[in-house]
N, C-alpha and C positions, 0 to 999 in steps of 0.2 A: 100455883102448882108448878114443881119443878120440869123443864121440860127434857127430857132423855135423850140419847145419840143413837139411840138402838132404833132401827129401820123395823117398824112392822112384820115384815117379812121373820124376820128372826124370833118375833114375841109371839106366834102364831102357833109353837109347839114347842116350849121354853122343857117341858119337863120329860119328854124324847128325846129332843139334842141332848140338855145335860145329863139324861142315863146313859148316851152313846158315850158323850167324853167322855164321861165317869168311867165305863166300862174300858175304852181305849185305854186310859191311864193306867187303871187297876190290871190290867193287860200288860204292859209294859213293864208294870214292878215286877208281876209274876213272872215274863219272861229276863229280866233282869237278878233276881235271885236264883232261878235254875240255871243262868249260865255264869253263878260267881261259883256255883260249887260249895257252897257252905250251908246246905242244908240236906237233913237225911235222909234217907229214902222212903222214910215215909211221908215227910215233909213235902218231899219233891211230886209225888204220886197226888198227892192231894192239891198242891200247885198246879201242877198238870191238869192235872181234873175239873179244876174253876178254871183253869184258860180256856181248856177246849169249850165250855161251857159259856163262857165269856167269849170266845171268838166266834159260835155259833150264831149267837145274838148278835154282833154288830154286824153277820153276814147277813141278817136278815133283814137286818133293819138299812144297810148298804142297796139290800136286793128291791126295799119297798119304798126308798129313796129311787134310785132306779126308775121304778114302774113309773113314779106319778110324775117324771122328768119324761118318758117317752110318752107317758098319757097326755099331758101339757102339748106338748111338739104336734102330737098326732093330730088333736084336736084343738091347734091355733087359730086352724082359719073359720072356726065354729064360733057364733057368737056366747054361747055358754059354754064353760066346761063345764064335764061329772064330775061329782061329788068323786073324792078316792077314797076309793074301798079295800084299805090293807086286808091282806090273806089271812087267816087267824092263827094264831100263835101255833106253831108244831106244822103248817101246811108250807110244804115245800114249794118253790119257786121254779122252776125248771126249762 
């Protein structure tokens, strides 16, 4: 069996992280062709509309990154930690 370089830690939610990059990436082009200016105004509105859309999601998923970093912290000197219980999809952080 070949043995991998990739820490545990990382292979523990492989298909999260990679929708986040994904979504940072696909983020990035989007704001990279609104600011060359070479797309039309309805092109851009609909650009627009998948960023905001796309940047709502990585805030979210930023914010439940977040929790389970302060839930970790708070409850170091406990010999179990909770289970993390992300917020469900559309419930605000606040």
């Amino acid at each position: 069996m070949a043995k991998t370089d990739t820490p545990a830690a990382e292979t523990e939610n492989p298909p999260r992280l990679a929708a986040f990059e994904e979504s940072v990436t696909e983020l990035e082009g989007l704001v990279e062709a609104l600011e060359s200016g070479d797309v039309s105004l309805e092109q851009a509105l609909a650009k627009f509309e998948r960023g905001v859309v796309l940047a709502r999601q990585c805030q979210q998923t930023l914010k439940n990154a977040e929790l389970r970093v302060d839930q970790l912290l708070a409850e170091g000197d406990n010999e179990r930690i909770a289970d993390f219980d992300p917020p469900a999809e559309g419930d605000t952080v606040g």
